[in-house]
C-alpha positions in Angstrom: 101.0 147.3 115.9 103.6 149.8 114.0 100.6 152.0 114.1 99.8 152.1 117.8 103.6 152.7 118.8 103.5 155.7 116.5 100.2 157.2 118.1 102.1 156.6 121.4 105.2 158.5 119.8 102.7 161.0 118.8 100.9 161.5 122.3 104.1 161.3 124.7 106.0 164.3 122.1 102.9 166.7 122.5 103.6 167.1 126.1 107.2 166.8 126.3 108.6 169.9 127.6 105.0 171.6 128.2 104.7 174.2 131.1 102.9 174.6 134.0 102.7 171.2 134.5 99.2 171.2 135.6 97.9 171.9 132.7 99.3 169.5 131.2 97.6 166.7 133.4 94.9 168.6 132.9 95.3 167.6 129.2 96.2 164.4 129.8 93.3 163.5 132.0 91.0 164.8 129.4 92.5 162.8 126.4 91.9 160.1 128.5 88.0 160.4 129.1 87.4 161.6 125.3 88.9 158.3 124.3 86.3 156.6 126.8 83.9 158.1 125.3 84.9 157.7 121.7 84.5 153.6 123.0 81.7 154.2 124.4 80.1 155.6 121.5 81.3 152.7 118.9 79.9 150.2 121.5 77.0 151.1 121.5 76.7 152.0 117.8 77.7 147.7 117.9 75.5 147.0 120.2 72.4 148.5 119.0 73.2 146.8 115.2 73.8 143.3 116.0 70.9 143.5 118.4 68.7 144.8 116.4 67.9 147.7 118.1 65.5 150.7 116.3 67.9 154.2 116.3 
């Protein structure tokens, strides 16, 4: 749990004090989908290995 709180640390002081502030929802908004997509991937890498799947 120690681990998440410090990625969360980590995230929230890369955009403190960051001008315009477009660009930084921008940034946020983009973290956001690459780590939907990171899921994505892993589920599916899961999903095709217990199923049985051919890759």
């Amino acid at each position: 749990m120690g681990t998440l709180v410090n990625f969360k640390n980590v995230y929230l002081e890369a955009f403190e004090n960051c001008r315009p502030t477009f660009i930084v929802v921008l940034l946020k908004i983009y973290s956001l989908f690459s780590l939907i997509m990171i899921f994505m991937a892993v589920y599916a890498f899961i999903h095709r290995a217990f199923n049985g799947f051919e890759f």
